[in-house]
C-alpha positions in Angstrom: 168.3 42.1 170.2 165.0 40.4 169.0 162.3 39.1 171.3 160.8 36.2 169.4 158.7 32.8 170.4 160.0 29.7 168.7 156.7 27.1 168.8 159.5 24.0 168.2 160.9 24.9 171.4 157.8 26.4 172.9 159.9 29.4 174.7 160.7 33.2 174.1 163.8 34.0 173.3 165.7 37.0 173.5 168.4 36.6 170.2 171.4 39.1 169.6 171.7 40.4 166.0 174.4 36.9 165.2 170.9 35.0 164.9 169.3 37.1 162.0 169.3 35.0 158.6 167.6 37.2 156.5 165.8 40.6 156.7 162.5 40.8 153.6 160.9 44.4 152.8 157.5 42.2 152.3 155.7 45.5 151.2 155.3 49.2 152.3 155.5 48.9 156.0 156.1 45.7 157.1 159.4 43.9 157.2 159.9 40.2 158.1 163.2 38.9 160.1 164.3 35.8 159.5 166.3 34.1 163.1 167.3 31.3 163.9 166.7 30.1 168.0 169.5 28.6 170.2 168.5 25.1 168.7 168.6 26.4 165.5 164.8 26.3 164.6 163.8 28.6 162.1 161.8 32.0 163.6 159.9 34.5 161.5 159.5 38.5 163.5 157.2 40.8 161.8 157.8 44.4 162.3 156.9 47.7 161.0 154.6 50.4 160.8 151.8 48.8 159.1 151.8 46.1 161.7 148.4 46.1 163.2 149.3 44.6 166.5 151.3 46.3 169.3 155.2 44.8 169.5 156.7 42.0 167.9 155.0 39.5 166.5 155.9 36.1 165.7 154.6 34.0 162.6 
């Protein structure tokens, strides 16, 4: 499960694995997920250790 904030649909969504499009290793550290929301708006989750902010973040 992914927490995530779609800014189309201006909510937080909590999406099961069925909603991951991609997965990118964008360098050493930090790793983007590509989702989709419920409507179907595209959602970016950056994660990883080099992440300088505590929990999920959405871009």
């Amino acid at each position: 499960m992914f927490l995530a904030h779609c800014d189309e649909c201006d909510e937080r969504f909590l999406l099961p694995a069925s909603h991951v499009v991609g997965v990118h290793n964008l360098a050493s550290g930090v790793i983007a997920v590509e989702l989709t929301c419920y409507e179907g708006h595209h959602i970016i989750v950056l994660c990883g250790n080099d992440i300088d902010i505590p929990g999920p973040a959405t871009v």
